[in-house]
N, C-alpha and C positions, 0 to 999 in steps of 0.2 A: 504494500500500500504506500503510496505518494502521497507527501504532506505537501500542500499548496497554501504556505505563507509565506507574506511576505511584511515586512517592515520598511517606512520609507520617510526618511525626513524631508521635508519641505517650506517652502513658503504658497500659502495659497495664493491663487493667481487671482481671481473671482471671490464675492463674499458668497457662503454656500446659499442653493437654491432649493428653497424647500417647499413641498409643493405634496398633495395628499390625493391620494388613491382611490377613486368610487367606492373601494371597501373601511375609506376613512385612516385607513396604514400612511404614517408619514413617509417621506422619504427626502432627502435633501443630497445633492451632487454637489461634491466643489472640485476647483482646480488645483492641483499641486504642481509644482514646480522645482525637480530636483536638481542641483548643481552639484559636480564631479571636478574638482580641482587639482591641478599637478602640473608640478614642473618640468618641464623635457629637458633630460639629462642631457641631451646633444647639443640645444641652445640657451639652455636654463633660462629660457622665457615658462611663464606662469599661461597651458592650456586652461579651458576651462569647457566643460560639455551640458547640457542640459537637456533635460526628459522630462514632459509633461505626462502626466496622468489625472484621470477621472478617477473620482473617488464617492461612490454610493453609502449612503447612510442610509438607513432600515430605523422604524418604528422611534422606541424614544431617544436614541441614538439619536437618529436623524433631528429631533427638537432640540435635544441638547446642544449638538453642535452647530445649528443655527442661531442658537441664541448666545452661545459663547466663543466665535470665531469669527476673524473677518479677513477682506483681501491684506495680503502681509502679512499677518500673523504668520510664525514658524510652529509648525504641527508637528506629529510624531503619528502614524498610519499606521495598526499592521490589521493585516486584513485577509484576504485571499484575492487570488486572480480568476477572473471568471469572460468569458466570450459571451459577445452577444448576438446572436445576425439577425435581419429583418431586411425587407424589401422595399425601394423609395416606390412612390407611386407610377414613375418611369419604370418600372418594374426591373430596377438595379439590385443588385447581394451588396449590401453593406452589412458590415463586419466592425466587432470595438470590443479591446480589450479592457475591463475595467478590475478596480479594486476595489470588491466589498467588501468594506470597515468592519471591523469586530470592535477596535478601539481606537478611537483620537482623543489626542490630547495636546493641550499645548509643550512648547519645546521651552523647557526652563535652561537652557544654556545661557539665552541671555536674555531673559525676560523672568518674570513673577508671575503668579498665577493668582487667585483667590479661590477657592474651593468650597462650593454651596451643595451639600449632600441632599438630596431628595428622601424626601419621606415615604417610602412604602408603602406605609398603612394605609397612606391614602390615594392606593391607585398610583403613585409614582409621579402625579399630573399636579401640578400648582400646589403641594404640602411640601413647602420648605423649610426648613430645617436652619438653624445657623449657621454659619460659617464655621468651617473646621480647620 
């Protein structure tokens, strides 16, 4: 059996977009934007690479991280990688690889965070709790 996680630090490109399902399931996509840095050993100039990905949020996942991220903020992903294909109305195969969230958080390298734990008891939805 093959484990399909992955971890992936970033800055978000977009503030995430949250937006709810006929069956009332949140869901929220944002942008990530990963940067790859290194110096070549041959002209010790400083390359630098960068790789966009989509990143899917599910249920209350997806509220949380709407209401506590925005574009620039530096995250922390790890998630699974999952395909998706579907057909343009031109009746083209479009094809996307995305990563759906298990956990984001923000990246405390160089920033703070504040921590507001949800309360359970009440459905998980608007009972909060104090700062922790």
């Amino acid at each position: 059996m093959s484990d399909n996680t992955i971890t992936v630090v970033g800055n978000l490109t977009r503030d995430p977009e949250l937006r709810f399902m006929k069956t009332g399931r949140a869901r929220a996509v944002l942008g990530i934007a990963v940067n790859r840095r290194w110096q070549n050993r041959q002209t010790n100039d400083w390359e630098e690479q960068v790789s966009f990905f989509n990143v899917v949020c599910w249920a209350d996942l997806a509220e949380h991280v709407s209401e506590s991220v925005a574009k620039g903020n530096r995250v922390v992903v790890t998630g699974r990688l999952e395909q998706r294909s579907w057909e343009t109305p031109d009746g083209e195969q479009r094809h996307v690889v995305e990563i759906v969230a298990d956990e984001v958080s923000p990246s405390l390298r160089w920033a703070t965070a504040e921590i507001t734990r949800i309360d359970r008891k009440n459905g998980g939805r608007g009972g909060r709790s104090e700062p922790h």
